[in-house]
C-alpha positions in Angstrom: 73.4 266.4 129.1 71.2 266.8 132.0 71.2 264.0 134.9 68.5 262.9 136.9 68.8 262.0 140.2 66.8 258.8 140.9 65.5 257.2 144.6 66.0 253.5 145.2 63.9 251.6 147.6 64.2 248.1 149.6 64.3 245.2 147.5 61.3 242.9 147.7 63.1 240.2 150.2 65.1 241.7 153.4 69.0 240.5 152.1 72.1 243.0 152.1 72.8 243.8 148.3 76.1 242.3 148.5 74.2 238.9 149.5 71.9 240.0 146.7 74.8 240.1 144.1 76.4 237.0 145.5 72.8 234.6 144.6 72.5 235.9 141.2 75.9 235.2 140.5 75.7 231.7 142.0 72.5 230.7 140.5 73.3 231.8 137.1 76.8 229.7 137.3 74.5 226.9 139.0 72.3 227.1 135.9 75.6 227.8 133.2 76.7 223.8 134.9 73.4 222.2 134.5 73.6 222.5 131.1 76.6 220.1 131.1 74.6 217.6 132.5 71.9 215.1 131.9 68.4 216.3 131.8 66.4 213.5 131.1 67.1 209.7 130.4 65.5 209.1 126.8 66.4 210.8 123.3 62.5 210.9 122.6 63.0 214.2 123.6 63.7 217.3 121.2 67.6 217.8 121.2 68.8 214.8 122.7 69.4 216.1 126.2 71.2 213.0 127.9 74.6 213.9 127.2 77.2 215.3 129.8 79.2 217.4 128.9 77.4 218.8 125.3 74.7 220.7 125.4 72.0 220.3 123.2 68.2 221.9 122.4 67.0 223.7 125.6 70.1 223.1 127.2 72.2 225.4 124.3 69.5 228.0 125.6 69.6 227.6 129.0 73.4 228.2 128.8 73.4 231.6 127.3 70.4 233.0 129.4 72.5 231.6 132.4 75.8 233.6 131.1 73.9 236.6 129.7 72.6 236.8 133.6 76.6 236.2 135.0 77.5 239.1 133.0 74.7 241.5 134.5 75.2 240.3 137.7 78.9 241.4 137.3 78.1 244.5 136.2 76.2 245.5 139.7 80.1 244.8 141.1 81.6 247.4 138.5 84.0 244.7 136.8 86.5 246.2 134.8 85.4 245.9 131.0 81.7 245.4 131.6 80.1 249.0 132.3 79.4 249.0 128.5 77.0 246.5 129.5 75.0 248.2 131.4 76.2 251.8 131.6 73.5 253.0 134.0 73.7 250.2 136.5 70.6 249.7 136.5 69.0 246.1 138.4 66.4 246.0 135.9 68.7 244.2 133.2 70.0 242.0 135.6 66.0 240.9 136.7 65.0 240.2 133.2 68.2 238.1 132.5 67.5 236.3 135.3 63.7 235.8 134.3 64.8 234.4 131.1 67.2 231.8 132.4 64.2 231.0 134.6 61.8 230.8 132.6 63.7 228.8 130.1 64.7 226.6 132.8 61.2 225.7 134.0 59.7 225.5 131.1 62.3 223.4 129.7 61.4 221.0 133.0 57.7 221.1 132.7 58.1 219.9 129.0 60.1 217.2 129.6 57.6 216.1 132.6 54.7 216.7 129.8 56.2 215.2 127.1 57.5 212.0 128.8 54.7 211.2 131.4 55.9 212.8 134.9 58.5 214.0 136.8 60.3 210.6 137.0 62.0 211.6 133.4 64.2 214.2 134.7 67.8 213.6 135.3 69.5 215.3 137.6 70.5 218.4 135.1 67.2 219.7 134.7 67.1 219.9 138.5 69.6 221.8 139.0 68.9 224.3 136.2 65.2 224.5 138.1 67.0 225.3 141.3 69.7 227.4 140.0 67.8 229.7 138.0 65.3 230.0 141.1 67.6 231.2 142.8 68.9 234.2 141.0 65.7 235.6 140.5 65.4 235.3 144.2 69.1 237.1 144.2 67.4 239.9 142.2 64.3 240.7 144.5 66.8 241.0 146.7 68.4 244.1 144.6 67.2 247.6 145.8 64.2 248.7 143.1 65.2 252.0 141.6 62.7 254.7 141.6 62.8 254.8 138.1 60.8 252.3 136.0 61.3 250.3 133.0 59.0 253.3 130.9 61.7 255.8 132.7 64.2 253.9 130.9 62.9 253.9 127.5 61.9 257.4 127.5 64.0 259.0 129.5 67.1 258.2 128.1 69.3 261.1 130.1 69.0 258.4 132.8 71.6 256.0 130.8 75.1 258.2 131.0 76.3 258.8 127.5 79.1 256.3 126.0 82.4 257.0 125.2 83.8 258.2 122.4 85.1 255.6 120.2 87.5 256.1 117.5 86.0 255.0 114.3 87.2 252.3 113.3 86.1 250.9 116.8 82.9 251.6 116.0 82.5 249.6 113.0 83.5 247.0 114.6 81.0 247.3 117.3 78.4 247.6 114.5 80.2 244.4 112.6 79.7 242.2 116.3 76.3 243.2 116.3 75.3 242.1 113.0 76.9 239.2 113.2 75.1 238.5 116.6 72.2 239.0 114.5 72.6 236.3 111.9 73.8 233.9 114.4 70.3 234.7 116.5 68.0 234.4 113.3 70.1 231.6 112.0 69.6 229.5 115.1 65.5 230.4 115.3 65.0 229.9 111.6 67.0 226.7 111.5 65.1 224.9 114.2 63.0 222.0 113.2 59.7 222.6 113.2 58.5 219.3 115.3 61.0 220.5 118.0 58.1 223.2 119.0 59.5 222.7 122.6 62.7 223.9 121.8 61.3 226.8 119.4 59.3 228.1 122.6 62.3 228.0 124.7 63.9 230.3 121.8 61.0 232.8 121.9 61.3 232.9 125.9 64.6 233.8 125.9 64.9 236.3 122.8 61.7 238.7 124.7 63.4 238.6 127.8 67.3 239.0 126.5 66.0 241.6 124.7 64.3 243.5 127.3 67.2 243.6 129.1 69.3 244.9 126.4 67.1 247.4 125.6 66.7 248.5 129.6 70.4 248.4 129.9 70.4 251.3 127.0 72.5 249.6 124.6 69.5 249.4 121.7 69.8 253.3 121.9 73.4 253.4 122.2 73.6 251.3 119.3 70.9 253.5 117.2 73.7 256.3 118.0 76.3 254.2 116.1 74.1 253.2 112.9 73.0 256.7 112.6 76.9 257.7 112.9 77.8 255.5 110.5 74.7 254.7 108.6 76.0 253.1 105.5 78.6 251.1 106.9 75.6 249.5 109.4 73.1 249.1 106.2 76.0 247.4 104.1 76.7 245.1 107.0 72.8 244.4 107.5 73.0 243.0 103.9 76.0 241.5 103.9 74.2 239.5 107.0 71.9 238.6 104.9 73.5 237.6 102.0 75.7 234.9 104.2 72.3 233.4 105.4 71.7 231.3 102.3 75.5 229.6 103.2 75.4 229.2 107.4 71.6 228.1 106.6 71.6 225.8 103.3 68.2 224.2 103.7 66.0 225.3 100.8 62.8 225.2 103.1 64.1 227.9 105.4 65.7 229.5 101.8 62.1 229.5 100.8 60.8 231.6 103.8 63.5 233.8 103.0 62.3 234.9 99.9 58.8 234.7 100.8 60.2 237.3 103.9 62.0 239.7 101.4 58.9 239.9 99.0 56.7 241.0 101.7 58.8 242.5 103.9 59.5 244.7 100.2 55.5 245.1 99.7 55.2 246.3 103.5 57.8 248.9 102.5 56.0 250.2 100.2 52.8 250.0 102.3 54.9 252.3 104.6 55.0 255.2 102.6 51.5 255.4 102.5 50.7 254.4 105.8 53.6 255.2 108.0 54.8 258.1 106.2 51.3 260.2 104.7 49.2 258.4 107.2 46.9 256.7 104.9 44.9 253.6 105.7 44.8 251.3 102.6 42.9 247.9 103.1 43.7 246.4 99.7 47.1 247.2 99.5 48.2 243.5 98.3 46.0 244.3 94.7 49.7 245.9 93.3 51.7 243.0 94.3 48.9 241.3 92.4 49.0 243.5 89.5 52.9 243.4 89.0 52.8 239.1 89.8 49.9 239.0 86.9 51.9 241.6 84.3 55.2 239.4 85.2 53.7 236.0 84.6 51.3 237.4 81.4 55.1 238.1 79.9 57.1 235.2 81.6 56.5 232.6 78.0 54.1 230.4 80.0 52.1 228.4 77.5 49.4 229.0 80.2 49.6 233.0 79.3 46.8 234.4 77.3 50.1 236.0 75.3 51.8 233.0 75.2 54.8 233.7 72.5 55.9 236.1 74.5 58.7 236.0 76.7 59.9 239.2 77.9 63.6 239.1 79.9 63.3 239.5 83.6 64.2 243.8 83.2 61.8 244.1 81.1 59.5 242.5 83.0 60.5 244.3 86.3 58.8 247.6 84.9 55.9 246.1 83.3 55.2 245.1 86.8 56.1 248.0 88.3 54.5 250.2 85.2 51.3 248.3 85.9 51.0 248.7 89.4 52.0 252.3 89.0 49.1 253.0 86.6 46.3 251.1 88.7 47.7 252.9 91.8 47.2 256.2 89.9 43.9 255.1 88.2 42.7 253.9 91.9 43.8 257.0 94.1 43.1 259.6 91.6 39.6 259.4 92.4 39.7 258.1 96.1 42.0 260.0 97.4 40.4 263.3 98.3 38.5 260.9 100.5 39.9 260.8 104.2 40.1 257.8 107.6 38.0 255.7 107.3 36.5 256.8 103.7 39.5 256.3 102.0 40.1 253.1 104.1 36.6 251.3 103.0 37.4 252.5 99.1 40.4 251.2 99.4 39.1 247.8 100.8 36.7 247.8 97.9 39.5 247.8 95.5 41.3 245.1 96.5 38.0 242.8 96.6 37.1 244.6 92.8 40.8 243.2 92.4 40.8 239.5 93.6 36.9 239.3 91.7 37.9 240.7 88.4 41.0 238.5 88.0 39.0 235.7 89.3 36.3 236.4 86.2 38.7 237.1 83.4 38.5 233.3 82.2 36.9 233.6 78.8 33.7 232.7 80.4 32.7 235.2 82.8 34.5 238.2 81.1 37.6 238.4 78.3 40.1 235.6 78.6 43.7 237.1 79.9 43.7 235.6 83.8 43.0 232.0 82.8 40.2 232.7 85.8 40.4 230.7 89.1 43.2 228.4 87.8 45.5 231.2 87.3 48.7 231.4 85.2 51.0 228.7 86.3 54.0 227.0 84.7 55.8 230.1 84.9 59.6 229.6 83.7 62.1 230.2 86.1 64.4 233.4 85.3 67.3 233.3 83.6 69.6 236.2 83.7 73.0 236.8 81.7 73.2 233.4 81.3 72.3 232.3 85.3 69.7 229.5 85.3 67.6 230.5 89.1 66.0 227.1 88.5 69.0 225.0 89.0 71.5 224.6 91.4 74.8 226.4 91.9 78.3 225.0 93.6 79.8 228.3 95.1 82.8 228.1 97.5 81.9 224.6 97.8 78.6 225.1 99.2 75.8 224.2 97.1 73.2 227.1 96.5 69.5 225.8 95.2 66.7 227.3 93.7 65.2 229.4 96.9 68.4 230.7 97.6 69.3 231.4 94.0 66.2 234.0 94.6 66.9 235.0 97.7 70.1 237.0 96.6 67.5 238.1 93.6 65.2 239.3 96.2 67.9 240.8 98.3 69.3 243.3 95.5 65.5 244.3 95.0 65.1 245.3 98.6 68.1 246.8 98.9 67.3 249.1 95.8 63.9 249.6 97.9 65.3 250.4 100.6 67.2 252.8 98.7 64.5 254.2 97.4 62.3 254.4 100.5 65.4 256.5 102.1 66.2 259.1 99.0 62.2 259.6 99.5 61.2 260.0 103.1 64.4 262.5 103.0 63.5 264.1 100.2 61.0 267.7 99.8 58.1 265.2 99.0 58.9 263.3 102.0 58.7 265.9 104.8 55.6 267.0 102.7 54.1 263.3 103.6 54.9 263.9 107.1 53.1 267.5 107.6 50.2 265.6 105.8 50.0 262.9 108.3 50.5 265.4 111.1 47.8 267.8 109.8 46.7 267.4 106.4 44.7 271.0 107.2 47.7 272.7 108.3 50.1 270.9 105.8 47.5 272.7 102.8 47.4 276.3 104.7 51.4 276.0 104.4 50.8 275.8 100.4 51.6 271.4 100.3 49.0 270.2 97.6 47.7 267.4 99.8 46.4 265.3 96.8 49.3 265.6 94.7 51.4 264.5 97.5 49.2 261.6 98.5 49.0 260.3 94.8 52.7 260.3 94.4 52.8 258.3 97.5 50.0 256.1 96.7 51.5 255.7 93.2 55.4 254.9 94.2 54.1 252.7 97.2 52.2 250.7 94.4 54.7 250.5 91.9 57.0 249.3 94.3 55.0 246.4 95.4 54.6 245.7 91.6 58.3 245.1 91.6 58.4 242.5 94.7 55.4 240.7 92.4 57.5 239.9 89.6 59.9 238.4 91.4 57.2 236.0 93.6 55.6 235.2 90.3 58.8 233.2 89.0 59.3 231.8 92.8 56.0 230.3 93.0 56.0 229.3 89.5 52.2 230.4 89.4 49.8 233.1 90.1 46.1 232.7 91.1 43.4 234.9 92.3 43.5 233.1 96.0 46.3 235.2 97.7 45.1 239.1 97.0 42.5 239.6 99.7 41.9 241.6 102.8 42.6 238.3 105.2 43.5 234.7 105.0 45.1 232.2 106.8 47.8 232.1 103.9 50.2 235.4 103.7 50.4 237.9 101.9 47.1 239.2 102.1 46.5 243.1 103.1 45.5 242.4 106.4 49.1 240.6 107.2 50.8 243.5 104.8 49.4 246.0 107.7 49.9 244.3 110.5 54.0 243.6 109.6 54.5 247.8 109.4 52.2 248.0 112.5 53.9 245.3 114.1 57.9 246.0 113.0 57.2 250.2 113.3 55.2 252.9 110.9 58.2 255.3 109.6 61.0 253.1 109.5 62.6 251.0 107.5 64.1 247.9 109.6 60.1 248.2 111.1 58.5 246.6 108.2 61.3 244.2 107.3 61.1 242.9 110.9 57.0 242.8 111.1 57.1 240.2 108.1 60.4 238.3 109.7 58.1 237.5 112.9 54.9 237.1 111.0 56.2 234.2 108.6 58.2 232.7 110.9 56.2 232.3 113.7 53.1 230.5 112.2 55.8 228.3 110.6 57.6 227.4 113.7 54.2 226.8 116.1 52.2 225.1 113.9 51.2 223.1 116.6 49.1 226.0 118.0 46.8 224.5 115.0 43.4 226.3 115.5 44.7 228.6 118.2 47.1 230.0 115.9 44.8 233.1 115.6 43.9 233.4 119.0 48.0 233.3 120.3 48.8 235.9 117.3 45.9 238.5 118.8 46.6 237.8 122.3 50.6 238.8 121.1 49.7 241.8 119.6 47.3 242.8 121.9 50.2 242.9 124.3 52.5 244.7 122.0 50.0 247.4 121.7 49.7 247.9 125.2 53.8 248.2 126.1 55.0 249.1 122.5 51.8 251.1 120.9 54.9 252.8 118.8 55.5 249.2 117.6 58.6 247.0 117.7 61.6 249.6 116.1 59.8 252.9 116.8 59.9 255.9 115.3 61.5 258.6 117.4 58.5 261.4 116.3 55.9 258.6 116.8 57.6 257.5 120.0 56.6 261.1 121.3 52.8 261.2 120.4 52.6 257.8 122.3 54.2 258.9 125.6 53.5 262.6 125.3 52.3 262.2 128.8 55.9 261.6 130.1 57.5 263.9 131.8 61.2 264.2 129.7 60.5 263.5 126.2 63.1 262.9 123.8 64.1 265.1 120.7 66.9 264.2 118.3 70.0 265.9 117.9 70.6 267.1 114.6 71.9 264.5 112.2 71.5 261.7 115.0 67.9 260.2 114.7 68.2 258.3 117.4 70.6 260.0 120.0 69.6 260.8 123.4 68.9 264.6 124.6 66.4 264.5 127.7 64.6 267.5 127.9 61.3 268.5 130.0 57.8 268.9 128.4 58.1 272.7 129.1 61.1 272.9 127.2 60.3 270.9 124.5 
């Protein structure tokens, strides 16, 4: 592996390092005490933070970003254990941790002074978490600055010295902590009530900044090496992770934005293949899921179905669902699909409005009665499989599983056969085809690829899948009306939010999409408060995504290079190993 040899200048404020090291380390323990301590003299605030001696809220926060910058600073003395922390000893890590202990820190002080009508209200806790914090990010503009930036680091990844070779069973492990680090992460986010918005903003701060470091320390990359090592032990894990949720987390609210995740964190799957895969804009996108949810309900036994005797079970009505969307995705794209940009992007828009108007109109008045119009079809049974009622509540282990989470393992088997499914295709003949069509739909042809042949099979597997993730959010919601299935709304899934979760999570991947709709439901849910700046916060956010992270949040490796082709070592995959790290120049790319 080549090594590049990097120039470090003065830190920002005129200290020795060693004096450097030594105020990081002391402010981070002075912040890790303060957290045993009072912060403020009333419970009015969210957490309850007058205790000594048990954290609480902000304080629980405060204590990890306080550690997490502890262990970084020890990693600048070379302690034994830690250099798989931060392999290329980079101070960058060590700068962000420190910013996220601080910024937890103040802001946790400012609320309380907001909240509770001045500074009088803080105890002597929140002080010293102020101070503390303060001064290890002094401690780190102390550090020498290496030449090398924080873009150096993410594309340049011959920088970060390659790890040691684990035996395997080490590995797994590795991948096992990981995961469960995970769940414990989106557990604690998710489960955090939604009044305490102070104490899901301190979450937020601390997740972007201990992130950053992670990912400038190398060990995002290092463990991409891992999953792509051992690629179905790390996707079993990822759904046994999710599987668990419904028992660390049993609340049926947050089980509910579980499903709600998985259906359209599914549908953005399938919006994948035609947008991140072929590179195809489509604008009404959320018509299948409409198509499948209508086909699911119009055979569910509702006595509000225009074929009310009929009750089909839930198989059978997964593929009509996924039949019907299929056949409206081939009906639509035969025809549109020989269009291209922003063409195909306006027809496709048109379909989804053609959609959402047509099902509106089939009442009996306007056209043939089989929608029940505007009022929809509601009063849709809840599923019952071999004998499992979803509707009522299950004791299992002696924890007591309800409705949402009855469909959230539902939902979870359905994206994991996605997921399959995405995977057997993008690695399939037809999938490379859909890449050399995205790359160059004019070269892909001259190489023999029928381009609209390909694009319909995309267009029509995309479709059918988001028919499948309909039938199952036809039974959750227990109804289905026109209002959802258009271009934009303030209530998801629309196509709008369907684009902006691949955008968002990554175009060509699959964790990408899954993780775009994770942040999208969540966060409205969680900052609420935001009320009619809700809008304005979510395009200020990805505004600033576009500008650090164009590739979005989990990248693609081959879109990763069109977006920093201007760098000066680019990064190409090893065979078999996605997301390993060979640093090579532009000239020898």
């Amino acid at each position: 592996m080549a090594t590049t040899e990097t120039t470090t200048e003065r830190g920002l404020i005129a200290l020795p390092e060693s004096a450097a090291r030594a105020l990081i380390a002391f402010g981070a323990i002075a912040t890790i005490a303060s957290t045993f301590m009072s912060w403020t003299y009333t419970s009015e605030f969210p957490g309850d933070l007058t205790y000594y001696g048990s954290p609480a809220g902000l304080q629980i926060l405060a204590l990890v970003a306080g550690a997490l910058t502890l262990v970084f600073a020890l990693t600048l003395w070379n302690v034994r254990g830690l250099g798989w922390l931060n392999p290329a000893g980079a101070t960058q890590p060590v700068v962000l941790a420190a910013t996220s202990a601080f910024a937890v820190s103040w802001f946790s002080a400012i609320a309380i002074a907001v909240d509770l009508k001045g500074l009088v209200a803080l105890d002597p806790g929140a002080y010293v978490a102020a101070v503390g914090s303060l001064i290890a990010v002094l401690g780190t503009l102390a550090l020498p600055k290496p030449g090398d930036t924080f873009k150096d680091y993410v594309t340049k990844p011959d920088l970060i010295p390659p790890a040691a070779k684990l035996a395997g069973w080490h590995e797994r492990l590795v991948i096992t902590g990981a995961t469960a680090l995970a769940l414990i992460v989106f557990t604690y986010g998710i489960g955090v009530d939604p009044d305490a918005s102070e104490t899901f903003l301190g979450y937020l701060l601390l997740v972007v900044f201990g992130t950053w470091a992670l990912l400038t320390a190398g060990l995002f990359d290092r463990f991409a090496q891992l999953n792509a090592r051992h690629k179905g032990f790390a996707t079993t894990m990822a759904f046994l992770a999710a599987a668990v949720f419904p028992f660390v987390e049993n609340n049926e609210h947050n089980a509910n934005l579980g499903v709600n995740i998985l259906v359209v964190g599914t549908v953005a799957l399938g919006l994948n293949i035609v947008v991140g895969l072929t590179g195809l804009l489509d604008l009404g996108y959320v018509a299948f899921l409409g198509v499948g949810a209508y086909a699911a309900a119009l055979v569910s036994g509702s006595e509000f179905s225009r074929f009310a005797g009929v009750q089909f079970p839930f198989w059978a009505a997964m593929l009509t669902g996924m039949a019907a969307s299929l056949v409206f995705g081939v009906l639509i794209g035969a025809p549109t699909l020989r269009l291209r940009g922003d063409y195909l992007a306006i027809v496709t828009l048109g379909f989804g409005e053609i959609f959402r108007i047509a099902v509106n109109n089939m009442d009996g008045v306007s056209g043939p009665n089989i929608t029940n119009g505007p009022n929809g079809i509601s009063m849709i049974p809840d599923l019952n499989i071999l004998g499992f009622n979803f509707g009522a509540a299950h004791a299992i282990g002696g924890i007591t599983l309800g409705r949402f989470a009855n469909y959230f393992l539902l939902m979870l088997l359905i994206t994991g056969l996605v997921v399959v499914v995405f995977n057997r295709a993008a690695d399939s003949r037809i999938g490379r085809s859909w890449i050399a069509i995205r790359e160059d739909e004019t070269a892909a042809t001259a190489m023999g690829i029928n381009g609209f042949r390909v694009k319909l099979i995309a267009f029509a597997l995309g479709a059918s899948l988001a028919g499948l993730a309909g039938t199952v959010s036809a039974h959750v919601g227990y109804s289905v009306n026109p209002a959802p299935y258009q271009f934009a709304g303030s209530v998801p899934p629309n196509s709008a939010f369907l684009l902006a979760a691949v955008v968002l999570g990554g175009m060509g991947t699959v964790n990408g999409p899954i993780l775009g709709a994770t942040l999208l439901y969540l966060l409205p849910e969680k900052l609420s408060f935001l009320k009619e700046y809700e809008l304005l916060a979510f395009g200020i956010a990805l505004v600033i995504l576009m500008r650090f992270r164009p590739e979005g949040i989990i990248a693609n490796r081959r879109r990763q290079l069109e977006f920093h082709e201007s760098d000066e070592t680019v990064h190409i995959p090893e065979q078999g190993l996605p997301d390993s790290t060979v640093g090579v120049t532009k000239a020898g790319a």
